[in-house]
C-alpha positions as CSV (number, residue, x, y, z in Angstrom):
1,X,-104.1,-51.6,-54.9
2,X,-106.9,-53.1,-56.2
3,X,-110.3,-52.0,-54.4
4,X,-110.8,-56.1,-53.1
5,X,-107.1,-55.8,-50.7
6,X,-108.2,-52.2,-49.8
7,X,-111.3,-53.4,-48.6
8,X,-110.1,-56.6,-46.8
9,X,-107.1,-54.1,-45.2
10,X,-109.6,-51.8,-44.0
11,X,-112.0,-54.6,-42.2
12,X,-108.7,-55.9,-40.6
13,X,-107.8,-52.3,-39.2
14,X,-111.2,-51.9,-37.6
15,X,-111.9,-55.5,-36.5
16,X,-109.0,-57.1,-35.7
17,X,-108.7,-53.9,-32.4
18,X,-112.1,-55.0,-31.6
19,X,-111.4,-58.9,-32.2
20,X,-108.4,-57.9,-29.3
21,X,-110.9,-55.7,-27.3
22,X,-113.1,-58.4,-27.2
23,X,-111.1,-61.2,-26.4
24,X,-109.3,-59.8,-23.8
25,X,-113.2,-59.1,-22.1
26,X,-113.6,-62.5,-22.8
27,X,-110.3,-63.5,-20.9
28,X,-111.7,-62.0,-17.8
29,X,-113.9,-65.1,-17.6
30,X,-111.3,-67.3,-18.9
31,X,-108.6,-66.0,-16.1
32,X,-111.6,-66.7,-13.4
33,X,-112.9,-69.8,-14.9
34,X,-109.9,-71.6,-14.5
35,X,-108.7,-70.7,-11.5
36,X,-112.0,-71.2,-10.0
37,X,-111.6,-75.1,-11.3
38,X,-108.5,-75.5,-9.2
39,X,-110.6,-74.8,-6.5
40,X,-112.8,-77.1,-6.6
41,X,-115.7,-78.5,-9.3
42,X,-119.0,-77.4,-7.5
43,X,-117.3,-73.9,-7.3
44,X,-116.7,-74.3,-11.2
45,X,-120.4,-75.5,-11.4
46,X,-121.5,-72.8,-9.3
47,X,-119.9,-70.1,-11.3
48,X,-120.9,-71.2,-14.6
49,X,-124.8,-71.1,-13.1
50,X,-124.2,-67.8,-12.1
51,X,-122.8,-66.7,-15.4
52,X,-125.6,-68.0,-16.8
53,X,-127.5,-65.3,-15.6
54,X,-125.4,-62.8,-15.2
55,X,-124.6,-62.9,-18.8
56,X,-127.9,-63.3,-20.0
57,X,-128.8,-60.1,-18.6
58,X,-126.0,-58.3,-19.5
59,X,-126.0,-59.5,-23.4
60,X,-129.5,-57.6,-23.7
61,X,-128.4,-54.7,-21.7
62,X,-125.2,-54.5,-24.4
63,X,-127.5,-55.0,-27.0
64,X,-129.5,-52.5,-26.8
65,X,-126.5,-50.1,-26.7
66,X,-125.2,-51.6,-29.2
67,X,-128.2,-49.3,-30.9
68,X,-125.8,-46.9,-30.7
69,X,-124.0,-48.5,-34.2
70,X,-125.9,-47.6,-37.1
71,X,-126.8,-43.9,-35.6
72,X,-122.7,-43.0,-34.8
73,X,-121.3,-44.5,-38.1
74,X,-123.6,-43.0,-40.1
75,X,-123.5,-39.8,-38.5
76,X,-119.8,-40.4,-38.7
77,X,-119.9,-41.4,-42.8
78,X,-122.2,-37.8,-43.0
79,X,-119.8,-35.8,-41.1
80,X,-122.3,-35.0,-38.7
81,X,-120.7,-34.9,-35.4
82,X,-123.1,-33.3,-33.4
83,X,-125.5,-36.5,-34.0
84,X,-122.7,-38.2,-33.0
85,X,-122.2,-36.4,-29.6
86,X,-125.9,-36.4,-29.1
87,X,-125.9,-40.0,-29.2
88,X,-123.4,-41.0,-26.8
89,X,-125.4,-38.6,-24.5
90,X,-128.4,-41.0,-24.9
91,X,-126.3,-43.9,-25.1
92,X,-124.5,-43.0,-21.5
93,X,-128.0,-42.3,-20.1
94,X,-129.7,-45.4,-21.4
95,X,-126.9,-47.4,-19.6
96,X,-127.4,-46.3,-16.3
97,X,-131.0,-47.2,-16.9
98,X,-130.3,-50.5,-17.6
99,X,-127.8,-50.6,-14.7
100,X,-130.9,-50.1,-12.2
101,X,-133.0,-52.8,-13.9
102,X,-130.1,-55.2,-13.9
103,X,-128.9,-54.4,-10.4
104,X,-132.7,-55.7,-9.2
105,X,-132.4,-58.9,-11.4
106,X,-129.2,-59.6,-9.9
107,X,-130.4,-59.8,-6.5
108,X,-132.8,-62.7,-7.3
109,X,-130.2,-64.7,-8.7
110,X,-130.5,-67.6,-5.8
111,X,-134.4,-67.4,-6.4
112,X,-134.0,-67.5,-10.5
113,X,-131.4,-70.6,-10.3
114,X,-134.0,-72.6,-7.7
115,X,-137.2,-71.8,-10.1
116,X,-135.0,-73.4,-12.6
117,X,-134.6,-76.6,-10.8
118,X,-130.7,-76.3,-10.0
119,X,-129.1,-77.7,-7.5
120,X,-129.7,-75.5,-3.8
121,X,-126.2,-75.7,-2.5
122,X,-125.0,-74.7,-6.0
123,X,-127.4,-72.0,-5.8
124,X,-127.0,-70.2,-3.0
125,X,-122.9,-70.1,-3.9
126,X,-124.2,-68.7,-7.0
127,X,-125.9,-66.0,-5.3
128,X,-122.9,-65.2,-3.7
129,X,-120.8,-65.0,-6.7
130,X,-122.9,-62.5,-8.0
131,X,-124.2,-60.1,-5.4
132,X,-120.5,-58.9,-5.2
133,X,-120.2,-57.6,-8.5
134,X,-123.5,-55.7,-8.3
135,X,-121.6,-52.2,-8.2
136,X,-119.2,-52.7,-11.3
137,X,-122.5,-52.9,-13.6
138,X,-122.7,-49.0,-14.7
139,X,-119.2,-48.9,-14.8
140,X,-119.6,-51.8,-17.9
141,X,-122.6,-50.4,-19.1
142,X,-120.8,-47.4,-19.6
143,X,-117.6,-48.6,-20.9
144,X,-120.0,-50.6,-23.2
145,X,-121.9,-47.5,-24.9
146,X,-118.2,-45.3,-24.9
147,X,-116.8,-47.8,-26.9
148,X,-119.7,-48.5,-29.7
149,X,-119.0,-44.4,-30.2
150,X,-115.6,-44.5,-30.6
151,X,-116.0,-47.5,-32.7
152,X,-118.6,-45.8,-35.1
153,X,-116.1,-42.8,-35.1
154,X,-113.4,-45.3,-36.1
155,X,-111.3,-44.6,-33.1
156,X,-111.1,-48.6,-32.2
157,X,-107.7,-49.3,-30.1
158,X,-108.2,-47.3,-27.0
159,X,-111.1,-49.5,-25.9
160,X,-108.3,-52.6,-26.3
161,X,-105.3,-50.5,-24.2
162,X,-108.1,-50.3,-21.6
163,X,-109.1,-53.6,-21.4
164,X,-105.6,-55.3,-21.7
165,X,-104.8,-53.2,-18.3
166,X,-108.1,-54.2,-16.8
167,X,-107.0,-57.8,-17.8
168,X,-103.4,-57.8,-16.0
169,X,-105.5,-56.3,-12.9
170,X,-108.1,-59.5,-12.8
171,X,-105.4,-61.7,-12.5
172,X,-104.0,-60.1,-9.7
173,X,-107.0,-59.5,-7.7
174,X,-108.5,-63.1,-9.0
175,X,-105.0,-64.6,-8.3
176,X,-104.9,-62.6,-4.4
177,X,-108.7,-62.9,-3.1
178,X,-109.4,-66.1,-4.8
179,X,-106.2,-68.1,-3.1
180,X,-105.6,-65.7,-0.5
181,X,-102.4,-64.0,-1.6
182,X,-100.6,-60.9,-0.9
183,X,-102.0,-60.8,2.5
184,X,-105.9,-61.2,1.9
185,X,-108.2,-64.4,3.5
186,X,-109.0,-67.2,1.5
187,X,-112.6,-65.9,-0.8
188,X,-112.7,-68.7,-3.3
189,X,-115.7,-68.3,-5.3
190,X,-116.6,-64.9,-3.5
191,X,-113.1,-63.8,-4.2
192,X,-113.6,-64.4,-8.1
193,X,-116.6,-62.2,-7.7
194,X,-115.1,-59.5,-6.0
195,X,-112.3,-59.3,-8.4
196,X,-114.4,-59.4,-12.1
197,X,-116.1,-56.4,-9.9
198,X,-113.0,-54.2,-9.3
199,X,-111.7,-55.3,-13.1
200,X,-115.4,-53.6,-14.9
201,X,-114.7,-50.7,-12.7
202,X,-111.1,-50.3,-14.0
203,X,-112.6,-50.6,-17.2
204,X,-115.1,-48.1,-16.9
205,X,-112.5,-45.3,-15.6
206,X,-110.2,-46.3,-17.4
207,X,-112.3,-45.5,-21.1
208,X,-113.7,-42.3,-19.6
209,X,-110.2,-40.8,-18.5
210,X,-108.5,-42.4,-22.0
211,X,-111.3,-40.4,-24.0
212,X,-110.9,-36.8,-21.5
213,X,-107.5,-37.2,-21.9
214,X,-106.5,-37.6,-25.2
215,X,-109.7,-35.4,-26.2
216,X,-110.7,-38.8,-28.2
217,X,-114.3,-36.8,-28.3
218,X,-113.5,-33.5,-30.4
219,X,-115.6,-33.3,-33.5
220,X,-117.9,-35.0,-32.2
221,X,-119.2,-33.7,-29.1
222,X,-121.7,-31.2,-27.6
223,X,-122.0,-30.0,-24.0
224,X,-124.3,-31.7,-21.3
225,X,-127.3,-29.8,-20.7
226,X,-131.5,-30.4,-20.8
227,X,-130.6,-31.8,-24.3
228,X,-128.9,-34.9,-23.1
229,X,-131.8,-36.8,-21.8
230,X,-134.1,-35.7,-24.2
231,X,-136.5,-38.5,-24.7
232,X,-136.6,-38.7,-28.4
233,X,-132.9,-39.2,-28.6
234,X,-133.5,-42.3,-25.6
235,X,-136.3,-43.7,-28.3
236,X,-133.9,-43.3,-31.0
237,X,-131.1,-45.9,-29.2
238,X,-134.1,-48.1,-28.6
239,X,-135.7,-48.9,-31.6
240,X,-132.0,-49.8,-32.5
241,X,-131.2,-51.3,-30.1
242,X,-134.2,-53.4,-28.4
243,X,-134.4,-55.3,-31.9
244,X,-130.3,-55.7,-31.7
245,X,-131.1,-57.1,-27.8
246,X,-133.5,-59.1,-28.8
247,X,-131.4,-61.0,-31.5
248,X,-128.5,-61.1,-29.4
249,X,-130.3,-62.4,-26.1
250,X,-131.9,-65.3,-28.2
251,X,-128.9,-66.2,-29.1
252,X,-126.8,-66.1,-25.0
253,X,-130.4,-67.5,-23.7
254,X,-130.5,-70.4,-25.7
255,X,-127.1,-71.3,-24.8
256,X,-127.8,-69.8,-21.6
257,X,-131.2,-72.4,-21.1
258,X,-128.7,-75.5,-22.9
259,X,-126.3,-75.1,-19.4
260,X,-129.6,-75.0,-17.1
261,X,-130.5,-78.3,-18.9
262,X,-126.9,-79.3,-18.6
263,X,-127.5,-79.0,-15.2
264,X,-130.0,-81.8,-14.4
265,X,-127.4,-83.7,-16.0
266,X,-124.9,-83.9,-13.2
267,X,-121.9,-81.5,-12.0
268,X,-119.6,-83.3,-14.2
269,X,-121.4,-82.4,-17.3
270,X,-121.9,-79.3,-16.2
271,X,-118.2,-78.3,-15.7
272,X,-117.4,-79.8,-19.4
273,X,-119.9,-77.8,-20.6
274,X,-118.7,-74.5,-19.6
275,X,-115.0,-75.5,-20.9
276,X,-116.4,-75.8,-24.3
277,X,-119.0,-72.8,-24.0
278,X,-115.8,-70.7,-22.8
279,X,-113.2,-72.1,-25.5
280,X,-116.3,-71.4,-27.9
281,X,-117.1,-68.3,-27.0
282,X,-113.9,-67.5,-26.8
283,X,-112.6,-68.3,-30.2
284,X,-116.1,-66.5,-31.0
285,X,-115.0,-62.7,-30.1
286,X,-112.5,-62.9,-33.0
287,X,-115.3,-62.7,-35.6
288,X,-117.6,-60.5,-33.2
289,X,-114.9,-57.7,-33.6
290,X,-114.9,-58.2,-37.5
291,X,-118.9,-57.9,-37.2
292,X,-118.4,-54.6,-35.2
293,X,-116.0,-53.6,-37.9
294,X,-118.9,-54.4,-40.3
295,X,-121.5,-52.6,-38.9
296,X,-118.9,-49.7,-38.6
297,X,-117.7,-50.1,-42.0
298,X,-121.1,-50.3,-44.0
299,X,-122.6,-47.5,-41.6
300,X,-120.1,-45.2,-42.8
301,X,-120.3,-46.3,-46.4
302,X,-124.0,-46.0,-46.5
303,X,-123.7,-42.5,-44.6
304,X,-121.4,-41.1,-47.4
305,X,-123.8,-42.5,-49.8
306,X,-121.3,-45.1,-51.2
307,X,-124.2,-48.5,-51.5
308,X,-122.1,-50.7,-53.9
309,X,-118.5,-50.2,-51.8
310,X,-121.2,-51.1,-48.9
311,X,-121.9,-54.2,-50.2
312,X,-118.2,-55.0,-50.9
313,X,-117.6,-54.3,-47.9
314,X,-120.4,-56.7,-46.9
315,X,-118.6,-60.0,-48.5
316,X,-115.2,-59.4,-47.6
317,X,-116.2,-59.2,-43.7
318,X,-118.1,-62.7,-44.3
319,X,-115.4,-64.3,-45.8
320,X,-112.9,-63.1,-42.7
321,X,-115.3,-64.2,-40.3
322,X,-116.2,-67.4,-41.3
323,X,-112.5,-67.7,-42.0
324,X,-110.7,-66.9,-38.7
325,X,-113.7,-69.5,-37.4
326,X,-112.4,-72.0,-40.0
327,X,-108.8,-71.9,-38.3
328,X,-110.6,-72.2,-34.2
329,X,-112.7,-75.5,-35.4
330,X,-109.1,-77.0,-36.1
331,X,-107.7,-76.2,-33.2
332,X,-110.7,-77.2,-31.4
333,X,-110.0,-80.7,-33.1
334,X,-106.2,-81.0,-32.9
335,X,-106.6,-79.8,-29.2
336,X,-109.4,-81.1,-27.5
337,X,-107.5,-83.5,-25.4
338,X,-105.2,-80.7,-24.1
339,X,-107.5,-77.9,-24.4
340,X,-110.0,-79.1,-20.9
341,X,-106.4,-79.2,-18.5
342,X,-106.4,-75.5,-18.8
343,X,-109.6,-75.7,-17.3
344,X,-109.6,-78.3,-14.3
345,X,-107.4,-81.6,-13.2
346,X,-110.6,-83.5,-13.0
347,X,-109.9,-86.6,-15.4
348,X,-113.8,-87.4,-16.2
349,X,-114.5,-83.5,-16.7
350,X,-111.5,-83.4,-19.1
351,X,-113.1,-86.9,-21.1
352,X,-116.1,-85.3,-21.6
353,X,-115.3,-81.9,-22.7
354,X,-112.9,-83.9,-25.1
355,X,-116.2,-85.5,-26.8
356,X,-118.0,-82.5,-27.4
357,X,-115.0,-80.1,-28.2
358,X,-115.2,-81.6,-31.8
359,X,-118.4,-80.9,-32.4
360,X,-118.3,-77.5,-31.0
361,X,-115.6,-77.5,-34.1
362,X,-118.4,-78.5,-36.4
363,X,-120.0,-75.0,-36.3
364,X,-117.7,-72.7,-35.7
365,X,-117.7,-71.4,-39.3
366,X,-121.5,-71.0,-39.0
367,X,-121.3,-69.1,-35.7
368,X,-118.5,-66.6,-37.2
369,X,-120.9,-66.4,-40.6
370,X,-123.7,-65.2,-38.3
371,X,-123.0,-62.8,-36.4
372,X,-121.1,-61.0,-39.2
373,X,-123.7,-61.5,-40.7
374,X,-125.6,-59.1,-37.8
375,X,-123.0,-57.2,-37.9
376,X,-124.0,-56.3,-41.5
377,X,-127.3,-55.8,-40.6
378,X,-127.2,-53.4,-37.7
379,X,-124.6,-50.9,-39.8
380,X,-127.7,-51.2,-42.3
381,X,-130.2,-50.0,-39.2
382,X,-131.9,-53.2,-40.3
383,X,-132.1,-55.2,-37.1
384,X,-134.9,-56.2,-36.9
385,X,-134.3,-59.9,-39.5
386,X,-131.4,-60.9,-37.1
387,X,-134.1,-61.3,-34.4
388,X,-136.6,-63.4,-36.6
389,X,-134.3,-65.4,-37.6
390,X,-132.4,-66.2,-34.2
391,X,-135.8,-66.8,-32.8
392,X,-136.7,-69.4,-35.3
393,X,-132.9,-71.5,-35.4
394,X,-132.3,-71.2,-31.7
395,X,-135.9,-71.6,-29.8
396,X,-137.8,-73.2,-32.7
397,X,-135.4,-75.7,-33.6
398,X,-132.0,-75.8,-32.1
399,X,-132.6,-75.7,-28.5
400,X,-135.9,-78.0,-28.5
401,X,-134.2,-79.9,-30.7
402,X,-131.0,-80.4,-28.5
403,X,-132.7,-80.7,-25.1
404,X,-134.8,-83.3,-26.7
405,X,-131.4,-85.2,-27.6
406,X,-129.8,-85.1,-24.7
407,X,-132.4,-86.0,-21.8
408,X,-134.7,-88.3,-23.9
409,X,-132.4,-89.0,-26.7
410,X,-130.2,-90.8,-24.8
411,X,-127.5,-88.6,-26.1
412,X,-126.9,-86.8,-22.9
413,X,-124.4,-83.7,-23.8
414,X,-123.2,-84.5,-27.1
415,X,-127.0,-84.6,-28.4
416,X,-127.1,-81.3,-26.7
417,X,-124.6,-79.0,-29.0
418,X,-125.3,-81.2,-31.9
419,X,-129.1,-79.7,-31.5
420,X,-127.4,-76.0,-31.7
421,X,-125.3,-76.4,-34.2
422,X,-128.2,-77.2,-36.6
423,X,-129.8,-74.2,-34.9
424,X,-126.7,-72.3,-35.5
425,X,-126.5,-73.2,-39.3
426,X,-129.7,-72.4,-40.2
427,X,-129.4,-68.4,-38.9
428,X,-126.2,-68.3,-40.3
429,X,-127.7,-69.8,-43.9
430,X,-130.5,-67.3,-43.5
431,X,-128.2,-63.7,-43.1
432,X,-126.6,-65.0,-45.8
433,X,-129.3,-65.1,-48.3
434,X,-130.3,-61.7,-46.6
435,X,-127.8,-60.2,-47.1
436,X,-127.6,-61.4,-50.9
437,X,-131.1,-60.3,-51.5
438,X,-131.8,-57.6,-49.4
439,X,-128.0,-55.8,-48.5
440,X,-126.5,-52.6,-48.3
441,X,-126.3,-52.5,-51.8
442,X,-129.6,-53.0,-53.0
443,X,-131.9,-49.5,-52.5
444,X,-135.0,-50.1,-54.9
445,X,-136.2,-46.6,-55.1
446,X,-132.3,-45.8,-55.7
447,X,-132.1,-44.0,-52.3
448,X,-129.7,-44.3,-49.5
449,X,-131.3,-43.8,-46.1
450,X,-128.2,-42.4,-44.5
451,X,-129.8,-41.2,-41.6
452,X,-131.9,-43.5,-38.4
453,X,-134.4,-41.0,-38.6
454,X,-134.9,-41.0,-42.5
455,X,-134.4,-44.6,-42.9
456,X,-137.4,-46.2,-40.4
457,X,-135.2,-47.4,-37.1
458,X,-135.3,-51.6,-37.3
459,X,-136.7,-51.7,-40.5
């Protein structure tokens, strides 16, 4: 076999687990979303504020876990599994960190939403939404940093057997408290909140009893003592992964500040709007698990000291993710009249997500270049270039660009994505050229830095 296939097999065997892990995470939302629109469209609109910030903090909380990649797979490629144990100590530690500070900006949700200009009534139904899952954040946070270190260990299915289960759960409990089944009141809205809430719990226990149970940790694992919380080892995670949350959150905000401009443009808008985010983000975890496989792939390469199959390895995960993004933008085309009825019986919600899903279509092969692309970069431990250059397509260009389209424009929604996809091309153009210049295979002094601590965290 010839090194190319080997290559592209391997990606596939990692990714494609995490592609299914992701997606199914992602199906939470999609479960809740739609049976939310059959309740009514203000819930929908509701829901979809809340998300807004309930995801915007959670993306930076995962990204800075998500520090947790370049240390693991590099400790893995070195065969040094006691760096590996000691970093899912401060990886577990660092989440229920982040759990406290995201608990407090959950409560001021209502407060955020009205300091944003949204609607009141929509507000305070927001609030609601996501007071409720409040106690299933550690429980993520957890599951989240558990499965970046089985993923760097390349142990990348039981994260998906988990999350299928939790998946078959949310619909039950979405399907009873939502609708009022199996003997529970009518909760609507509340009822979707409570159920995402007992579905990242599941999640959580689930991971933790998979890993003590089939001893998933062996070989790389040292007991719990003083050691775990040593600071230097929280520091290490973070100049990882603060850079990592940084690129990652200006990327969710900006899409997260397009649906609060959305907003002044009418519940209608709104509701076709979070169809297409959904679909898009959606169709979006398939390449996200390929740029986990990346960043566990060229870690492990660059730990073992292997630069040129790193680079390989690079290319091929490009080409799959702007491929399997190639095959979503023609279904987003073919589709886009059936697509929205998923979603909600609302005939004018249905037109107008119909006009944008197209060009939603138009960059889905940029979006899937990118964040391979970051992928690339954070199995590197260089994280930092993501975060310039998200800062400069998204906030410098794409979202002024968009929200000047769409409320002075004239070009209402449409203007709107049109706006981010430009954004979205030019960080995908510019990780590109990165990692062509500047990737794992190019070492100028001839030196692999196969260790965070050697190699300058976020350099």
């Amino acid at each position: 076999m010839s090194p190319l296939r080997a290559e592209v097999r391997k990606m596939l065997a990692l990714g494609l687990p995490v592609a299914g892990t992701l997606v199914s995470t992602m199906l939470i939302g999609v479960v809740d979303a739609i049976m939310v629109g059959h309740v009514s469209v203000e819930a929908m609109a509701a829901a979809a504020l809340a998300n807004v910030w309930i995801w915007a903090t959670f993306m930076f909380a995962q990204g800075v876990l998500m520090g947790l990649d370049p240390i693991v797979a590099q400790a893995h490629g070195a065969g040094d599994g006691e760096r590996a144990g000691r970093a899912l100590h401060s990886g577990v530690a660092m989440a229920l960190l982040l759990s406290a500070a995201l608990s407090l900006l959950w409560l001021a949700t209502e407060r955020v939403l009205l300091f944003s200009g949204q609607d009141p009534a929509l507000a305070r139904q927001a609030h609601a939404y996501t007071i409720v899952q409040i106690p299933s954040i550690p429980f993520f946070l957890v599951y989240t940093a558990l499965r970046h270190y089985l993923q760097g260990r390349e142990y990348v299915r039981p994260a998906l057997f988990v999350i299928v289960g939790a998946n078959l759960l949310n619909v039950l409990f979405a399907w009873s408290l939502i609708f009022g089944q199996l003997g529970f009141p009518v909760l609507g809205l509340v009822g979707a909140g409570i159920a995402a809430c007992l579905t990242r719990v599941a999640s959580g226990v689930g991971l933790v009893a998979l890993v003590a149970t089939l001893g998933l940790h062996r070989g790389a694992w040292v007991p719990i003592g003083r050691d775990s919380l040593r600071a230097s080892g929280l520091r290490e995670v973070a100049a990882y992964g603060v850079p990592v949350a940084i690129q990652v959150s200006l990327e969710a905000w900006a899409f997260s500040g397009a649906a609060l401009l959305v907003g002044h443009l009418g519940a209608t808008a709104l509701a076709a709007h979070t169809i297409a985010l959904n679909l898009a983000s959606l169709s979006f975890m398939m390449p996200l698990g390929i740029a986990q496989g990346a960043a566990t792939r060229v870690g492990n390469l660059l730990g073992a000291r292997q630069p040129a199959a790193a680079q390989r390895a690079a290319w091929v995960s490009l080409a799959l993710g702007a491929g399997v993004m190639g095959l979503a933008a023609l279904a987003f085309v073919g589709l886009r009249e059936w697509l929205p009825r998923l979603y909600t019986p609302d005939v004018a919600v249905i037109a107008a997500c119909a006009a944008i899903l197209p060009i939603a279509a138009a960059f889905q092969i940029f979006d899937g270049t990118q964040v391979v692309g970051c992928g690339i970069l954070r199995g590197m431990g260089r994280v930092r270039p993501a975060a310039a250059f998200n800062l400069i397509g998204y906030w410098l260009l794409g979202l002024p660009l968009g929200g000047w389209l769409a409320l002075r424009g004239g070009y209402g929604l449409a203007g709107l994505w049109w706006g981010l996809a430009l954004g979205l091309a030019l960080v995908a153009t510019s990780l590109v050229v990165f990692v062509a210049l500047r990737g794992p295979g190019f070492h100028p002094r001839g030196e692999i830095a196969t260790a965070p601590a050697r190699s300058g965290a976020g350099s």
